[in-house]
ROVOVO-685214 format. One record per residue (C-alpha): residue in three letters; residue number from 1; z, x, y. Coordinates in steps of 0.2 Angstrom, whole numbers. Example, Ala and Ser with C-alpha at 12.3 -4.5 7.8 and 13.67 -1.06 7.14 Angstrom:
<pts>
r, k, c3, c1, c2
ALA, 1, 39, 62, -22;
SER, 2, 36, 68, -5;
</pts>
This chain:
<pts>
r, k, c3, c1, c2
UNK, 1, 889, 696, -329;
UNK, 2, 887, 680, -341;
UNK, 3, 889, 692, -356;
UNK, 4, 904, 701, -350;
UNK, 5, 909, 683, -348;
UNK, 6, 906, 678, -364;
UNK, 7, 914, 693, -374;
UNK, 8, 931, 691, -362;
UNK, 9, 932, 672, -363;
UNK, 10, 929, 673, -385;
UNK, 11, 942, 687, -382;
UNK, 12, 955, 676, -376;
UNK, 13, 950, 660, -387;
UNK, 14, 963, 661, -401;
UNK, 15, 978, 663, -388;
UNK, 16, 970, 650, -381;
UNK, 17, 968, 640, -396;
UNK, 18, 988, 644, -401;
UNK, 19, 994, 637, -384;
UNK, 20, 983, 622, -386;
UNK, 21, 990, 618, -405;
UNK, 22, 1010, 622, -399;
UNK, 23, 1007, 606, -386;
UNK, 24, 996, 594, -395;
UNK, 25, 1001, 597, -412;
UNK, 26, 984, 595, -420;
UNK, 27, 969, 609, -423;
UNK, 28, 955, 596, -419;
UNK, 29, 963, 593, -401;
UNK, 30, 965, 608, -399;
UNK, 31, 949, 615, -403;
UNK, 32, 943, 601, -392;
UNK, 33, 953, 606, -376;
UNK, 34, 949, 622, -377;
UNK, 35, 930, 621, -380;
UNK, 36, 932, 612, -365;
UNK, 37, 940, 624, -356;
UNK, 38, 930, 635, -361;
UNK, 39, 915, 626, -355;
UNK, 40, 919, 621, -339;
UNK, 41, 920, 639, -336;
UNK, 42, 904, 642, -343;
UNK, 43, 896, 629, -336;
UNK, 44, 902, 635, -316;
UNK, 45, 906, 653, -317;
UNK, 46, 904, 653, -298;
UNK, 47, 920, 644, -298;
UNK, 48, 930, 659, -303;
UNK, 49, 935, 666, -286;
UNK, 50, 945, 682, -295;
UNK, 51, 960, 679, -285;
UNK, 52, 969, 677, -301;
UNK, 53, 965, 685, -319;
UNK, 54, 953, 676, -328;
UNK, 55, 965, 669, -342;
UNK, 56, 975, 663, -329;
UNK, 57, 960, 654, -320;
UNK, 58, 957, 649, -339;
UNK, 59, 973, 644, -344;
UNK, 60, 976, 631, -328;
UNK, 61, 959, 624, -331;
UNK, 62, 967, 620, -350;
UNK, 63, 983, 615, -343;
UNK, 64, 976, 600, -335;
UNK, 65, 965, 595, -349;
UNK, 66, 980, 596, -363;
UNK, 67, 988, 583, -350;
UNK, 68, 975, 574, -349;
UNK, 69, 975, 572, -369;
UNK, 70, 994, 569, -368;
UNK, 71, 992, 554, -354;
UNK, 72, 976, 549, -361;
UNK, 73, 986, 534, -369;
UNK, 74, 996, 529, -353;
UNK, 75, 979, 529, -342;
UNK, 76, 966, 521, -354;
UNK, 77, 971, 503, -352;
UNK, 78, 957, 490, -363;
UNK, 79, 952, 477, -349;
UNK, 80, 948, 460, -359;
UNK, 81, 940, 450, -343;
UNK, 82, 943, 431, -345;
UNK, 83, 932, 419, -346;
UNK, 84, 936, 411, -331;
UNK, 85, 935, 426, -321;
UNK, 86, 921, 439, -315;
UNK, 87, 921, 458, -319;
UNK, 88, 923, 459, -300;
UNK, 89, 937, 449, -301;
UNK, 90, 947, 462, -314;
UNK, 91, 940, 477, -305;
UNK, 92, 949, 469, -288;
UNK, 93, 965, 467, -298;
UNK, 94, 968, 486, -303;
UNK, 95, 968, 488, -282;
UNK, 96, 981, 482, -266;
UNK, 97, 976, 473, -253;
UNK, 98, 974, 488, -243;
UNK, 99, 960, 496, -256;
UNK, 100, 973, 508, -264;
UNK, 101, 974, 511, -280;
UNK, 102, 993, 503, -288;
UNK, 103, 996, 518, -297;
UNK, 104, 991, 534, -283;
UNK, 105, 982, 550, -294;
UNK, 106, 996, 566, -295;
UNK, 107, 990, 577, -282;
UNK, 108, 988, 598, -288;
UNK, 109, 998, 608, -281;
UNK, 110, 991, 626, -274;
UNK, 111, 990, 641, -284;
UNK, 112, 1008, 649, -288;
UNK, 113, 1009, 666, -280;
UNK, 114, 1019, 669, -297;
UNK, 115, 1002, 667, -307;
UNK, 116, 997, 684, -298;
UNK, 117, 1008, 694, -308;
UNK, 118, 999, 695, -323;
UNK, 119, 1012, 709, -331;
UNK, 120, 1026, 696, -329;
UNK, 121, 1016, 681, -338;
UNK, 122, 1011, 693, -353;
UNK, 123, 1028, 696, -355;
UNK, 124, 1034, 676, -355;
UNK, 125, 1020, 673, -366;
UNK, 126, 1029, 685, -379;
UNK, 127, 1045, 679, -376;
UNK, 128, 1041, 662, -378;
UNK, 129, 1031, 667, -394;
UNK, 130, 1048, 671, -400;
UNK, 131, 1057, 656, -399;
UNK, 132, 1056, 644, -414;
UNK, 133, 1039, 634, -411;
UNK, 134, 1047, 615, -407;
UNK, 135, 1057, 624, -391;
UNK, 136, 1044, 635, -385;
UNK, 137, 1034, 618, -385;
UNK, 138, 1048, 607, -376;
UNK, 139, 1050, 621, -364;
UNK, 140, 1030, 622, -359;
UNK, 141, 1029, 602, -361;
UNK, 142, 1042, 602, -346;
UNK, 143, 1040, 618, -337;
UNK, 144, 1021, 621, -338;
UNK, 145, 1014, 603, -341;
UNK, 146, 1027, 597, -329;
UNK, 147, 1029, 580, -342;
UNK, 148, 1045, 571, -337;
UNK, 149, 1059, 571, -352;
UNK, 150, 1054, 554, -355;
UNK, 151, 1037, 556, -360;
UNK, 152, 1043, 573, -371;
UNK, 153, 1054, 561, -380;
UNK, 154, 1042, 549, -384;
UNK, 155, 1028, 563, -389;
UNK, 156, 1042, 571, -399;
UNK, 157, 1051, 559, -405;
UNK, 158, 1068, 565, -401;
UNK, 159, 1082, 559, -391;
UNK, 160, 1085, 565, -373;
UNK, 161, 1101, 573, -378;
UNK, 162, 1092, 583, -391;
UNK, 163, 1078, 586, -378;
UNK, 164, 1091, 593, -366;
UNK, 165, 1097, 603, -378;
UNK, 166, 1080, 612, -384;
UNK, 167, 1079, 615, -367;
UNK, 168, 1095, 623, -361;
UNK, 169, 1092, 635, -378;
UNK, 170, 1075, 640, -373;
UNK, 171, 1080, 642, -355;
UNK, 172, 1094, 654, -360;
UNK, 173, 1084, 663, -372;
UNK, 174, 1070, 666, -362;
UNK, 175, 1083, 671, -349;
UNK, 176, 1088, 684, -361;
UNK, 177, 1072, 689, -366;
UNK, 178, 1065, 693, -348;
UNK, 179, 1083, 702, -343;
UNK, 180, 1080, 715, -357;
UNK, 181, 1060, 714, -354;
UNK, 182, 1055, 712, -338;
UNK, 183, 1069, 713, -325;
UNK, 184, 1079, 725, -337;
UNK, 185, 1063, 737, -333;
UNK, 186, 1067, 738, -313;
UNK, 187, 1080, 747, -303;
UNK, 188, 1095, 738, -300;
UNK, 189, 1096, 735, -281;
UNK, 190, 1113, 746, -275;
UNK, 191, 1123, 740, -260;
UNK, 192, 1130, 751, -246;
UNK, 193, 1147, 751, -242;
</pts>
């Protein structure tokens, strides 16, 4: 079993790779977030249920660490302790009164039936390889990492408008794209009357 996995997972490794680039715009990152991927897999291969394909179980494990490399900035706060204050004192200030956290971790949402269809994601993955690469990256910044337009902007360094504008492109050619390739390929429902 542990080879099979190997040999699939270093199978998938440079789509991989090629997703991980597109968002983070640097090979080093990248590489990183998918060795880790790649290891946590690995590491706990138990935790593959196979209730979805393997690169789709791969894939979300690497969705959440390319956000975590994009937010790394906004979440790492440098905490200088005064000198008139304890380290118990700084760690207290960072909760409420009521022992919450002030900022309240993003909870993950359950598995989308759509990831099940594996035939329909391998088609999106080769529409979106057709777009120009700065869309197909604001689309999956927005759509797949679920970043807000804000943070897009500031990664980008583009204007909303402009952000918009990537967007509705790659919305409408993707729309085009699955038409012609994926829904094009089913019978058209036909209405009695």
């Amino acid at each position: 079993m542990t080879a099979l996995l190997h040999q699939q997972l270093e199978i998938m490794r440079p789509a991989l790779l090629r997703f991980a680039i597109l968002q983070l715009r640097n090979e080093s990152l990248a590489e990183d977030v998918v060795q880790d991927a790649l290891i946590a897999v690995l590491e706990k291969p138990e935790r593959f249920a196979g209730q979805s394909s393997l690169r789709t179980y791969v894939t979300a494990i690497m969705k959440h660490k390319i956000i975590d490399v994009l937010r790394a900035s906004k979440r790492e706060r440098r905490i200088e302790i005064p000198e008139d204050q304890s380290e118990d004192d700084v760690i207290d200030a960072l909760f409420k009164a009521n022992g919450h956290t002030h900022e309240m971790p993003r909870q993950w949402a359950g598995p989308d039936t759509a990831l099940e269809q594996q035939d329909f994601f391998r088609v999106l993955e080769i529409c979106l390889e057709k777009l120009p690469a700065n869309t197909a990256r604001i689309f999956m910044m927005r759509e797949w990492l679920e970043l807000e337009t804000d943070e897009i902007c500031k990664e980008l360094n583009i204007s909303t408008s402009n952000a918009w504008v990537m967007l509705y492109r790659a919305r409408i050619r993707l729309r085009e794209c699955l038409d012609l390739n994926w829904f094009g390929n089913k019978p058209a429902a036909k209405t009695q009357g």
